[in-house]
VOBA-1610 file (N, C-alpha, C; in pm, whole numbers, padded with zeros to 5 digits, always signed):
BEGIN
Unk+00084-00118+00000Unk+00000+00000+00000Unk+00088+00124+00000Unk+00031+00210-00118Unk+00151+00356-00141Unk+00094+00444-00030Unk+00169+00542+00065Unk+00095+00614+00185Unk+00124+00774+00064Unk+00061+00863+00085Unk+00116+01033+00064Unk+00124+01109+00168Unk+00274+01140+00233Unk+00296+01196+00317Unk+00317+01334+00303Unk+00262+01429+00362Unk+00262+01584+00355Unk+00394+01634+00456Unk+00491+01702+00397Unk+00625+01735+00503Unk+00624+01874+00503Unk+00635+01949+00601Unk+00620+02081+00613Unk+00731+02149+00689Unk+00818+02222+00591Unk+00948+02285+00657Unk+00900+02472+00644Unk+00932+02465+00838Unk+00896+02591+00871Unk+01007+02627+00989Unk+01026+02786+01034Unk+01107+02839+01087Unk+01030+02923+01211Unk+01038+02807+01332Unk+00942+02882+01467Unk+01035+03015+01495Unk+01131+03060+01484Unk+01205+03159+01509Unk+01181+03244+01448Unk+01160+03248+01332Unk+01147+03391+01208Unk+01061+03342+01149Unk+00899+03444+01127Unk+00793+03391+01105Unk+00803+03447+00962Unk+00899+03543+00916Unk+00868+03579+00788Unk+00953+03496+00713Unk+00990+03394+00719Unk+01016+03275+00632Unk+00915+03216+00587Unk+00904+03195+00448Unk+00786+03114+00393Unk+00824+02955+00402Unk+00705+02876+00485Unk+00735+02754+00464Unk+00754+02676+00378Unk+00758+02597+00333Unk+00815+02455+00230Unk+00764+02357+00254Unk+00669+02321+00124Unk+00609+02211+00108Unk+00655+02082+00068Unk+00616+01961+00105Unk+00717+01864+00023Unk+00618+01762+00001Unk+00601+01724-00063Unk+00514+01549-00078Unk+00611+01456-00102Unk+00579+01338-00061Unk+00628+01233-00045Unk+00530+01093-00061Unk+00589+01037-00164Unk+00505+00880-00171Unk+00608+00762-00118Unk+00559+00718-00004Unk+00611+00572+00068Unk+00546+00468+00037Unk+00623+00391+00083Unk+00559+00209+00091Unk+00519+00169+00209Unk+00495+00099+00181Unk+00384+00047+00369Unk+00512+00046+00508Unk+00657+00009+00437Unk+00760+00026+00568Unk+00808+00183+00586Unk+00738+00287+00525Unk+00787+00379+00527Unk+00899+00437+00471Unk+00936+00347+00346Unk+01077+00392+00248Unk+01033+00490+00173Unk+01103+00602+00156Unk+01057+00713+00037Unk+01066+00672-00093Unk+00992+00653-00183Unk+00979+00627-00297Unk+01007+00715-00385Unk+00889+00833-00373Unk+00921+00945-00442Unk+00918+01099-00337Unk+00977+01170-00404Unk+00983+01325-00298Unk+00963+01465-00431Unk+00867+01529-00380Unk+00822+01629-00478Unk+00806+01732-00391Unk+00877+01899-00449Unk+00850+01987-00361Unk+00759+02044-00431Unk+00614+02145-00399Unk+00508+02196-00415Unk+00574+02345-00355Unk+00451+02399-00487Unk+00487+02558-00515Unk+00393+02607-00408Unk+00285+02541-00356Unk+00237+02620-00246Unk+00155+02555-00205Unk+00090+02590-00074Unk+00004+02519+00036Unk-00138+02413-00019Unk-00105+02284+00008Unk-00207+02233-00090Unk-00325+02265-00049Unk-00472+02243-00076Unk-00562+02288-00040Unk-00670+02185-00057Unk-00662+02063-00093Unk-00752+01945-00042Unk-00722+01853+00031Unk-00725+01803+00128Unk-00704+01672+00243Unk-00679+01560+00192Unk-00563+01517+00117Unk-00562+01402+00025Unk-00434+01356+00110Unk-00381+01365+00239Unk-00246+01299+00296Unk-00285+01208+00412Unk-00203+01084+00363Unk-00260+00967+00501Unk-00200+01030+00631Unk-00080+01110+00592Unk+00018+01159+00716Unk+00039+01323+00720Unk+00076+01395+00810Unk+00151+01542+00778Unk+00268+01541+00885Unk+00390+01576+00809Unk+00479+01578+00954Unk+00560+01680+00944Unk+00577+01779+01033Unk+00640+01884+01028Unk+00807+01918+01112Unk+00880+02043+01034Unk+01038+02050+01115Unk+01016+02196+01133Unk+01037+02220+01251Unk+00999+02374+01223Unk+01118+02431+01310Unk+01253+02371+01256Unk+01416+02426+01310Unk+01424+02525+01186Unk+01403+02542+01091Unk+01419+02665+01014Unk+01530+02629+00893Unk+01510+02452+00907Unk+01531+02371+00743Unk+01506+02461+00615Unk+01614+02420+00511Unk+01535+02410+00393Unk+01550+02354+00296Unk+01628+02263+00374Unk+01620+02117+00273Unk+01584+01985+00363Unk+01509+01938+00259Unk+01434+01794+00350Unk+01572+01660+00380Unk+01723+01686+00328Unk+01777+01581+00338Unk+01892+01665+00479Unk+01834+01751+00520Unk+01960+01853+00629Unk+01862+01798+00737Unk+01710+01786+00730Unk+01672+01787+00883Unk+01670+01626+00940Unk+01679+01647+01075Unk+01714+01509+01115Unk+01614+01430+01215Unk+01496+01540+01266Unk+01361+01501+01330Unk+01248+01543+01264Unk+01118+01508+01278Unk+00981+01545+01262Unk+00895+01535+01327Unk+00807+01588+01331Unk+00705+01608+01392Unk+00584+01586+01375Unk+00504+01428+01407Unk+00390+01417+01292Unk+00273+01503+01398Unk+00192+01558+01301Unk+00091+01618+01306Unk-00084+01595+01339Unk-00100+01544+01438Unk-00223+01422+01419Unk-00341+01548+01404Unk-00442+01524+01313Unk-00571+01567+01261Unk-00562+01737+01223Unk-00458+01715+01093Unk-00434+01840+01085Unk-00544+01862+00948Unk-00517+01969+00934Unk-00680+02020+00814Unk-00650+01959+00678Unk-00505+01899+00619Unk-00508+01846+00511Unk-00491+01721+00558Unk-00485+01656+00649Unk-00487+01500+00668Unk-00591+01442+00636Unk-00610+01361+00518Unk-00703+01266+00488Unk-00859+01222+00585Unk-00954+01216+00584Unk-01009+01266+00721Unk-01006+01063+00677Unk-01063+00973+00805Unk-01065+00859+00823Unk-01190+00783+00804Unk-01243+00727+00829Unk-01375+00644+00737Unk-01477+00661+00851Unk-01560+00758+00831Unk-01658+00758+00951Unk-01742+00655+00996Unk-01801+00634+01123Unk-01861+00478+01157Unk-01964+00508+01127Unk-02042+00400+01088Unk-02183+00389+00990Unk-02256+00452+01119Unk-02349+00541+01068Unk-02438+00576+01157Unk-02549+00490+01191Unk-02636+00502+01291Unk-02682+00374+01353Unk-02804+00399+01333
//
């Protein structure tokens, strides 16, 4: 199963840095398959994951932690339970 992971490089120190988007397609062990940087903030909920670095990176192969993001506004929303 391919996951689409949403990576978000931002700078908690200096807010007038524009963040950095990255997508990422994995495999079910979490190997990066593919890595694509995006020109700007996506705007439909299509990511199984979002995980963010907000040391003030700006390259995705310099940072060395993340931060996943649980129920953030582009995270994929999850399969609601049948209503009763």
């Amino acid at each position: 199963m391919k996951r689409k992971v949403l990576v978000i490089l931002s700078n908690r120190l200096n807010h007038f840095q524009k963040p950095r988007w990255i997508e990422l397609d994995c495999d079910a062990e979490g190997s990066i398959l593919k890595q694509r940087p995006l020109r700007s903030q996506p705007r439909k909920p299509v990511y199984h994951e979002v995980w963010e670095n907000d040391d003030g990176k700006t390259d995705f192969a310099s940072c060395h932690s993340f931060k996943r993001k649980y129920r953030h506004p582009l995270e994929k929303p999850k399969a609601q339970a049948a209503k009763r």
